[in-house]
C-alpha positions as CSV (number, residue, x, y, z in Angstrom):
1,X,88.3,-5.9,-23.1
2,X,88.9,-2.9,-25.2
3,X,85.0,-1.6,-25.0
4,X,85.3,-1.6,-20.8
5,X,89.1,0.0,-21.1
6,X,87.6,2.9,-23.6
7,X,84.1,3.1,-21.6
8,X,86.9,3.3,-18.8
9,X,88.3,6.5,-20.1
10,X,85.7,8.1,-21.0
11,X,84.2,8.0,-17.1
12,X,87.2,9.3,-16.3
13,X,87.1,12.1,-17.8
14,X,83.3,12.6,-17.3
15,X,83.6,12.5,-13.6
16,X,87.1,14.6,-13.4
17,X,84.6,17.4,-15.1
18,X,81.8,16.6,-13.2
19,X,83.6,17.5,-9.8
20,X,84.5,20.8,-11.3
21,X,80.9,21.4,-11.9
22,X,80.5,21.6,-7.9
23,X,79.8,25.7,-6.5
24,X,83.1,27.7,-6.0
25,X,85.0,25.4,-8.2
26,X,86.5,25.7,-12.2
27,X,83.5,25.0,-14.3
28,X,80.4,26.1,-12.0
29,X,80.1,29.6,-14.0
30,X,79.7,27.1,-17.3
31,X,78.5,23.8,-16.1
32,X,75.8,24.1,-18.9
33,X,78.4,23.9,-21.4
34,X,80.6,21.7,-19.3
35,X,78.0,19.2,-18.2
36,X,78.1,18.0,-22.2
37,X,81.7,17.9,-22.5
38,X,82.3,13.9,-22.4
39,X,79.9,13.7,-24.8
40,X,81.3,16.1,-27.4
41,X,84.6,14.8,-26.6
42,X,83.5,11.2,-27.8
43,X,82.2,12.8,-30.9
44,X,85.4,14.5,-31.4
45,X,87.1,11.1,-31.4
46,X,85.2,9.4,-33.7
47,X,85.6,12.2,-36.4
48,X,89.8,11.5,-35.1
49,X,88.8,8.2,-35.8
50,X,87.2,8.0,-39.3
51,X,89.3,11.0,-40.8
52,X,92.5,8.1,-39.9
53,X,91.1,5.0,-40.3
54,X,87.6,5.5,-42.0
55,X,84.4,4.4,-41.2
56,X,85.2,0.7,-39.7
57,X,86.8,-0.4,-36.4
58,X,86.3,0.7,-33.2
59,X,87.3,3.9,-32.0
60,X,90.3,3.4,-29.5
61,X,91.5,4.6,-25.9
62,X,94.2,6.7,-27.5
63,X,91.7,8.3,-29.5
64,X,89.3,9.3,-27.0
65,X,92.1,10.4,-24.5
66,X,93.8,12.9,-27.9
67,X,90.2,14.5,-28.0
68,X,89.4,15.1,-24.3
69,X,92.5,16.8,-23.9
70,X,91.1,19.0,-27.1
71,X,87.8,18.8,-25.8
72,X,89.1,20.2,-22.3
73,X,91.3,23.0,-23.7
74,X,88.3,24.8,-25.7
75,X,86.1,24.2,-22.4
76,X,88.5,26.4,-20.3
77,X,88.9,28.5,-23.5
78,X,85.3,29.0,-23.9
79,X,84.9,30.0,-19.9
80,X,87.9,32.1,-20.3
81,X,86.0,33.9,-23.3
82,X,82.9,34.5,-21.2
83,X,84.8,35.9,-18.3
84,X,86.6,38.1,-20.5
85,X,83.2,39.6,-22.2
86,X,81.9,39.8,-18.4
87,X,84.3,41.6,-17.8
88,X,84.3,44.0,-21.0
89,X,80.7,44.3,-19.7
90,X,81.4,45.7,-16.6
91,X,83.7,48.1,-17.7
92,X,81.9,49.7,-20.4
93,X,78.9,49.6,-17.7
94,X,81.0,51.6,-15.4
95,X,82.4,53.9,-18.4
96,X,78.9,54.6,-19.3
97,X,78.1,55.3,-15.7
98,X,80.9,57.8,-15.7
99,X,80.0,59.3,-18.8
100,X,76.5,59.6,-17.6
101,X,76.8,61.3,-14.5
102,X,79.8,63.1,-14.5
């Protein structure tokens, strides 16, 4: 019924993170972060959920699908923050070095 199709989804999206997790692939540089996304993304849809229907019902399919998708784009957002301070990092190390010895 609708609990399997929604318990469905949200595998879905579990193990289509979960394979990005693997060495050389999207996620491995944040898997610590991205390991929990499913989880938060379920939160995510309830809060969808009570903010449009309140507190009773189940939460549906739709729902959950709506905030993976959020849930996904601030994962990638977040690892594309974190490669961009790496990279600040690197460059100010190098500046420093210049600065430093010549």
């Amino acid at each position: 019924g609708q609990l399997a199709e929604q318990f469905g989804a949200w595998v879905k999206f579990h193990d289509e993170i979960e394979v990005d997790l693997l060495a050389g692939r999207d996620l491995f540089d944040i898997r610590d972060v991205a390991s929990k996304i499913a989880d938060n993304a379920s939160r995510i849809a309830v809060l969808f959920h009570v903010f449009e229907n309140g507190f009773g019902g189940a939460v549906g399919t739709e729902t959950f699908v709506s905030a993976s998708q959020i849930a996904k784009w601030h994962l990638y957002e977040s690892k594309r923050f974190f490669s961009d301070f790496s990279l600040f990092s690197w460059y100010y190390s190098l500046f420093s070095f210049f600065i430093i010895f010549f």
